[in-house]
C-alpha positions in Angstrom: 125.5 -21.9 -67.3 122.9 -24.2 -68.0 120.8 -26.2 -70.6 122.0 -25.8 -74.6 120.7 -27.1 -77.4 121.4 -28.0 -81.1 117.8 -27.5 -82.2 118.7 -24.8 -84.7 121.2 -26.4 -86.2 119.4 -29.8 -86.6 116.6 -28.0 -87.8 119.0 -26.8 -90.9 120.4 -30.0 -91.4 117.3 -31.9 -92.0 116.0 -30.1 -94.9 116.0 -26.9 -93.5 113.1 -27.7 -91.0 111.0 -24.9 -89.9 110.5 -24.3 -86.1 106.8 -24.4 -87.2 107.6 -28.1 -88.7 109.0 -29.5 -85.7 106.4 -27.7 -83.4 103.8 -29.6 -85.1 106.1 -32.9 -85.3 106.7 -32.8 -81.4 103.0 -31.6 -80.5 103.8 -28.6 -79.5 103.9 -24.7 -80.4 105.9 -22.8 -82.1 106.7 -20.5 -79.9 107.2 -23.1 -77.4 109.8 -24.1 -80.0 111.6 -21.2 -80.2 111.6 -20.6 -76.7 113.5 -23.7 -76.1 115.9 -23.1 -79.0 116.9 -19.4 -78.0 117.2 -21.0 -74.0 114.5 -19.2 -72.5 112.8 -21.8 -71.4 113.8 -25.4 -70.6 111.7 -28.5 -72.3 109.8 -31.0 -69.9 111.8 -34.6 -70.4 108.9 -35.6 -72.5 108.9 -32.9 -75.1 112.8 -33.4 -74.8 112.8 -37.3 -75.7 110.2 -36.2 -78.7 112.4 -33.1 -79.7 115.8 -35.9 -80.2 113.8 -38.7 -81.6 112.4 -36.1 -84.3 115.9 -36.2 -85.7 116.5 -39.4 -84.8 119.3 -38.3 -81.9 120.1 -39.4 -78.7 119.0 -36.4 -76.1 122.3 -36.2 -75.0 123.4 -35.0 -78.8 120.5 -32.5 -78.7 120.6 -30.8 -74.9 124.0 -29.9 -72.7 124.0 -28.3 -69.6 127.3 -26.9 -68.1 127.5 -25.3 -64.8 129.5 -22.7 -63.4 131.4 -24.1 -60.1 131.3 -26.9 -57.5 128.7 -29.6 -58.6 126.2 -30.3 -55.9 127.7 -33.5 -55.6 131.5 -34.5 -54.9 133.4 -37.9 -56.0 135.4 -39.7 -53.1 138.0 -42.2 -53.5 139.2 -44.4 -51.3 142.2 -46.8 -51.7 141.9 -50.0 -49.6 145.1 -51.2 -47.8 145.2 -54.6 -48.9 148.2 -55.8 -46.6 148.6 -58.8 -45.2 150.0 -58.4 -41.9 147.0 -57.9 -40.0 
């Protein structure tokens, strides 16, 4: 349950990147780096969108989340009767 990431391995496929590299890219440290690579601590939208467009992804290919049980929201469909005879 919650946020994942692909920093680590992004960070290996371009150049083998150093957490130290993309702390310094992104404008923060590097233990601010690791601490959002090893999930113990989740990245503000902004230092996010920098972390994705280091390696040119969308944020969507960098961060996850999955959640254990009911979403906090629920989808409702309704089918219309769309007979005539009214």
């Amino acid at each position: 349950m919650g946020l994942s990431n692909r920093i680590r391995e992004l960070r290996f496929k371009n150049g083998e990147m150093t957490q130290k590299d993309l702390a310094e890219q992104v404008g923060v440290s590097r233990q601010a780096i690791n601490a959002i690579e090893n999930n113990k601590h989740s990245p503000t939208i902004e230092v996010a969108i920098r972390i994705a467009d280091v390696f040119r992804e969308d944020v969507s290919e960098v961060f996850g989340y999955e959640y254990e049980g009911k979403p906090d929201f629920m989808i409702v469909t309704v089918e219309l009767d769309d007979s005539s005879d009214r």
